[in-house]
Structure formats: structure tokens, C-alpha cells
C-alpha positions as CSV (number, residue, x, y, z in Angstrom):
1,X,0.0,0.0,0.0
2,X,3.3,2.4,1.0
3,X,4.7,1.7,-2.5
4,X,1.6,2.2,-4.5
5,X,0.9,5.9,-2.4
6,X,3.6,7.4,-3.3
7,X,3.3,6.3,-7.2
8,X,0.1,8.1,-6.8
9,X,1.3,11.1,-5.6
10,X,4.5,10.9,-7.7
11,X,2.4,10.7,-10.8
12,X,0.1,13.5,-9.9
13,X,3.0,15.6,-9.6
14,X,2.8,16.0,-5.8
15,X,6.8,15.0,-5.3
16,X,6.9,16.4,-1.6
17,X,4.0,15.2,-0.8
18,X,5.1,12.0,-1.6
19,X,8.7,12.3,0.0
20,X,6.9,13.3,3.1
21,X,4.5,10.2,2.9
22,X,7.7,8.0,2.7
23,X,9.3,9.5,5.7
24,X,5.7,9.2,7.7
25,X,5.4,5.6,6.6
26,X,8.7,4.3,8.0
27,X,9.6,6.4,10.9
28,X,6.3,6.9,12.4
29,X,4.6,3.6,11.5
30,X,7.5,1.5,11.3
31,X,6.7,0.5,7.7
32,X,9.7,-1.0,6.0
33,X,10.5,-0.2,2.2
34,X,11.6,-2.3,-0.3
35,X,13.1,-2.3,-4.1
36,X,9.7,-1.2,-5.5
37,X,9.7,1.7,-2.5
38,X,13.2,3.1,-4.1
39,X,12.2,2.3,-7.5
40,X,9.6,4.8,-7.2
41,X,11.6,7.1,-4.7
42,X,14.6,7.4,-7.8
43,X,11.6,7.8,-10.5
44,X,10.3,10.7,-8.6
45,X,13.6,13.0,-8.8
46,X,13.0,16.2,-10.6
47,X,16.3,15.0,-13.2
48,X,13.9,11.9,-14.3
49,X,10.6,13.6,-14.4
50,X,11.6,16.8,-16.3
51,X,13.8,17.8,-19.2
52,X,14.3,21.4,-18.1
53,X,15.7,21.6,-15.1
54,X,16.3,24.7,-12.5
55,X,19.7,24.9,-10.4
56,X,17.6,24.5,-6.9
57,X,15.7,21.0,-7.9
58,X,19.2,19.6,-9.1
59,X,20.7,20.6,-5.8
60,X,17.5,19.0,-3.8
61,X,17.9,16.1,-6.1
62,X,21.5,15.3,-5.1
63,X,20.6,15.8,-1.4
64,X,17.3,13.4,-2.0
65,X,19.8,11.0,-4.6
66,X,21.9,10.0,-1.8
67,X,19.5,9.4,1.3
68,X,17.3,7.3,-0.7
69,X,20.5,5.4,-0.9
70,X,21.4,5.4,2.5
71,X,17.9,4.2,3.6
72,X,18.1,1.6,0.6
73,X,20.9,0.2,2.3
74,X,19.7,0.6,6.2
75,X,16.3,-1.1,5.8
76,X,16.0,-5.0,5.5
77,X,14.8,-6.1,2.1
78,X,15.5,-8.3,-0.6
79,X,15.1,-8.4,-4.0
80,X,11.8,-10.4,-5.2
81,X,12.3,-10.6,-8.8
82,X,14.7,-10.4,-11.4
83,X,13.2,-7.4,-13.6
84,X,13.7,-5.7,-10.2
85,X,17.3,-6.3,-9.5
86,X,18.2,-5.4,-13.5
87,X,15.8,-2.6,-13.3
88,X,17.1,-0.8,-9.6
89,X,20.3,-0.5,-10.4
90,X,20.0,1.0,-13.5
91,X,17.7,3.8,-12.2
92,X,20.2,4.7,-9.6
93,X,23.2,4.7,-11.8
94,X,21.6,6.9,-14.6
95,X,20.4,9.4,-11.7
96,X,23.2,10.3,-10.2
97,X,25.1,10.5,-14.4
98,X,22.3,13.0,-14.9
99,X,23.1,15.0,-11.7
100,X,26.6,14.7,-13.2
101,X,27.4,13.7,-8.9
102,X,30.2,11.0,-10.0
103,X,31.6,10.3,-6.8
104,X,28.1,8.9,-5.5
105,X,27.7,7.3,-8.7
106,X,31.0,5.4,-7.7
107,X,30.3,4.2,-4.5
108,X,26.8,3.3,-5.8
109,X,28.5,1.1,-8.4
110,X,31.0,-0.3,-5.9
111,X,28.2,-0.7,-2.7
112,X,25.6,-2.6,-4.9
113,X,28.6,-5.1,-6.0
114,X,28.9,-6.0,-2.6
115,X,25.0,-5.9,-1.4
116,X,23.6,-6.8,-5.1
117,X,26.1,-8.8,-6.4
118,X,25.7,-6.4,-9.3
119,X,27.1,-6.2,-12.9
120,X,26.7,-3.9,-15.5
121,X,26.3,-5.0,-19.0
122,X,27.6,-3.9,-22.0
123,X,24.2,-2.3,-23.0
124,X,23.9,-0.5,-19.9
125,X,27.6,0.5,-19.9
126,X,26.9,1.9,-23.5
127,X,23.7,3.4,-22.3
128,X,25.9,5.7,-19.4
129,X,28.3,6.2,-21.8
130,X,25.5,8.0,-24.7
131,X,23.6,9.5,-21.6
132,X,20.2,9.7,-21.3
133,X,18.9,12.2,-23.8
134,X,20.5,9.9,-26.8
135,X,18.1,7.1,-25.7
136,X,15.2,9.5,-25.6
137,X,15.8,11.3,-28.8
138,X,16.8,8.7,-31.6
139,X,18.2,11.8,-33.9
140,X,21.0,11.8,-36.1
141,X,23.1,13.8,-33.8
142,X,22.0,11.0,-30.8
143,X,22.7,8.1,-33.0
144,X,26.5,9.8,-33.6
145,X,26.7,10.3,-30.0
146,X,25.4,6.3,-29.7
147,X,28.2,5.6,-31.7
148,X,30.8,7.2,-30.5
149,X,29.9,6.1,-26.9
150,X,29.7,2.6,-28.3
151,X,33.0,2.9,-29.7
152,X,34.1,4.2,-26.2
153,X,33.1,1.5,-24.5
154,X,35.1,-0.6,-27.0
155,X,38.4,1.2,-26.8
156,X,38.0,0.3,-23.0
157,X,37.6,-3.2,-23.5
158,X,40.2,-3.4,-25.6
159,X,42.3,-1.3,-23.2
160,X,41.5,-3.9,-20.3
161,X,41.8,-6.6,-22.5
162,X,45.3,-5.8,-23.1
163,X,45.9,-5.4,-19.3
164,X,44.8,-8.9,-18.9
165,X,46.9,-9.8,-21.8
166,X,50.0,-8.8,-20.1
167,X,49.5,-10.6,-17.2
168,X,48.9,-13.8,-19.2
169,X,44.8,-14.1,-19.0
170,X,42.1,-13.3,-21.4
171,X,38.6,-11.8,-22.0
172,X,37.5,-14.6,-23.6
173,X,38.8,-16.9,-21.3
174,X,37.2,-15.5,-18.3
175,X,34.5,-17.2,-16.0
176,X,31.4,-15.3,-15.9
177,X,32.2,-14.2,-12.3
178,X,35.5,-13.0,-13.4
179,X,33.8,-11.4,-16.5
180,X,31.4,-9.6,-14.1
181,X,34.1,-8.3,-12.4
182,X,35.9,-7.1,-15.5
183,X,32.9,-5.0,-16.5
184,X,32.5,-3.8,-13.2
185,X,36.2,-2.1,-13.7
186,X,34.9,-0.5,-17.0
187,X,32.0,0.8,-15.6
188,X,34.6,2.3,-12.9
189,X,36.9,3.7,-16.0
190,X,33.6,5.4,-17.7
191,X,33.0,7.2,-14.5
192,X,36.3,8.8,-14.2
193,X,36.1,9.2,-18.1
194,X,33.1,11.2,-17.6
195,X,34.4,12.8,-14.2
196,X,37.4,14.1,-16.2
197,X,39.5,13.4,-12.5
198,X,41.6,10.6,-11.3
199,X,41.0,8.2,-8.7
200,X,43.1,10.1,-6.2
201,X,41.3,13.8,-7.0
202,X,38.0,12.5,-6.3
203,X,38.8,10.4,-3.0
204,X,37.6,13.3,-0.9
205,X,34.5,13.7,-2.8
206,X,34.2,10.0,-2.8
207,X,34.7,9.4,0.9
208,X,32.2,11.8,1.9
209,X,29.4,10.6,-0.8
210,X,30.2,7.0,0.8
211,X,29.6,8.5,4.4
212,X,26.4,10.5,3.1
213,X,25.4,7.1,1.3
214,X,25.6,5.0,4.7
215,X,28.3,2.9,3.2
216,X,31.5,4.2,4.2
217,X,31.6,0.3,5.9
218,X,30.7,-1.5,2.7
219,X,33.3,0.7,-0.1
220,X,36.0,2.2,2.3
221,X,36.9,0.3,4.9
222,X,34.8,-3.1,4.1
223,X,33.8,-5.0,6.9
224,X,32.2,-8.5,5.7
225,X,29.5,-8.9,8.5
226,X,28.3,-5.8,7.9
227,X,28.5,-6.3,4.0
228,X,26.7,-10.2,4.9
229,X,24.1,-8.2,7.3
230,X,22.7,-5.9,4.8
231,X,23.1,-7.9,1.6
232,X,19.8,-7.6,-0.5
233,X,19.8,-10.7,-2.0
234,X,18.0,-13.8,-0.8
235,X,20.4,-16.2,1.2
236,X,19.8,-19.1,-1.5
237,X,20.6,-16.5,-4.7
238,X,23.7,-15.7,-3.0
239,X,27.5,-17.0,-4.7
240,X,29.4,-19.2,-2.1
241,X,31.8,-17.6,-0.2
């Protein structure tokens, strides 16, 4: 009933009215969320409801962008379906590229690798590398920029393919775990691409975005019970250890 309230108000445009029904739900009645809760929390950000957007709601958005993934990871939940755990993180990932905030987009990536067991795939790597309005707008100057991200992507691969190269492994060789993992690291390349900063710039940035994001425990300084505690997968879905 939580879940399909605040799609209501989301769709009728009442946004705080729906944030404020959220908050209500779970810290006055002790109402839990779930992946369908944040799939609709993510949905209602101004930077996925509007093309034009003002300077203030992009600010609130970033604010909003990051506690909805602090509570994500808080509450107790688990994934109930498959479309869910493709669709979930997708949203997030493509929120925070549109609010251009890279470091949470980071320790998003890295946090739902460890509490999703989360991979991107090549689409959904070439779909952050185009950016949103190319997927919206099938122009000619979008399906240059698909293109080009595509061929982005590829130089990456390659570029990691010739890392693995030199230490004697290969692409094509790789078990899908380790293939995961490998696509994870491209996904990681793409956001420092698009952040124009290296890894050591944005460790302040990215430190505080983990702490903001309640999972300074998970990407920082990972402690495994904490990581086991608040996994959202179902025990039986889980990869041995």
C-alpha cells in the first residue's frame, strides 16, 4: 500500500508530498521499504521527471539521490524478482550521471557489488556512456553520439583486454564471475572518463558521498559482517563464499 501511495502522488505531480508520505510511513509507523519503495523514490527526482531543469531542484535532487541510498541500504529487504534487480540499479546509476554527482555514482557502483552482487552489462555500460537524452531522442546527432559512446566502450575493452593480456589471462577466457568483475572495472573507467578526475582527485569527494550514502563500511573500509548483514539478495541466490 506504502509503495503504490507514493506512485500516486509521484504521478500526480505531488513530489513532496510523496517524500513526506515516505518519511511518515517508516519512521512513524515503522513501515519497511523495499526495491519497489526506491524504485519509485529514484523515478520521482525532478532530473527523471523533467527535461528542463532549475539549479535548486538539481541541488535538492543530489541531497534526495543519496539518502534514498542510505535508507536503501539501512532497511532490511531483498530483491523479489529479477526485472527488479536489472531494473534498480539501472535507475540509480543513470540518476546520479544526470546530476553529473560521479563520486556517489562510484560508490553506488561499488556498494551494490557487494550488497547486489551487481554487474553492469555492455548495453547498460553503452547506455551511461550516450547519456540519457540519446536514448530519448533517436536523432542523427543522438545516433553519432550512440556511436561514439559505443566505440568508447570498445576502446575500454580493448584497453582492459590488453591489461589482462600482459598478465597472461584473457577476456574470452574469463569465467562469468570473473567477466562480471571485469565490466564492473569498465564501468569504474567510464565514470572517471566522464568525471574528467583521477582516482586520487576524487577520494575526498568520494569518501564523503560513501559516508552521506551510509556505506563508508561496505566501499571504504569493508567490513564482511556488515556487508553479509545488509546484503539484499535472498540467502539461497547468494555466490558461495
Amino acid at each position: 500500500m506504502m509503495n503504490q501511495m507514493i506512485e500516486s502522488y509521484v504521478n500526480k505531480g505531488r513530489f513532496q508530498t510523496a517524500f513526506e508520505f515516505y518519511h511518515a510511513m517508516i519512521q512513524q509507523h515503522g513501515i519497511l521499504p523495499n526495491a519497489h519503495t526506491f524504485l519509485t523514490l529514484y523515478n520521482s527526482l525532478s532530473i527523471n521527471k523533467t527535461i528542463v531543469k532549475s539549479e535548486d531542484l538539481v541541488e535538492q535532487d543530489e541531497i534526495l539521490a543519496r539518502q534514498f541510498f542510505k535508507d536503501l541500504v539501512e532497511y532490511p529487504w531483498v530483491f523479489d524478482s529479477e526485472w527488479l534487480h536489472d531494473s534498480l540499479p539501472r535507475l540509480i546509476l543513470h540518476s546520479f550521471s544526470k546530476l553529473r554527482d560521479w563520486a556517489a555514482m562510484l560508490a553506488a557502483a561499488r556498494a551494490m557489488k557487494e550488497l547486489f552482487f551487481f554487474a553492469p552489462s555492455e548495453a547498460l555500460l553503452l547506455e551511461l556512456a550516450a547519456g540519457s537524452k540519446a536514448l530519448r531522442n533517436p536523432s542523427k546527432r543522438n545516433m553519432e553520439l550512440m556511436i561514439n559512446s559505443s566505440k568508447k566502450i570498445e576502446f575500454l575493452l580493448h584497453q582492459r583486454h590488453k591489461e589482462l593480456l600482459a598478465e597472461g589471462r584473457s577476456l574470452e577466457n574469463l569465467t562469468a564471475e570473473e567477466k562480471a568483475h571485469e565490466l564492473g572495472l569498465i564501468l569504474e573507467k567510464l565514470i572517471f572518463f566522464k568525471a574528467t578526475v583521477t582516482e586520487e582527485h576524487m577520494w575526498p569527494m568520494y569518501e564523503q558521498a560513501a559516508r552521506d550514502m551510509g556505506v563508508y563500511d561496505i566501499v571504504i573500509r569493508p567490513d564482511q559482517e556488515v556487508i553479509q548483514r545488509l546484503s539484499k539478495v535472498p540467502k539461497h541466490l547468494a555466490p558461495p563464499t
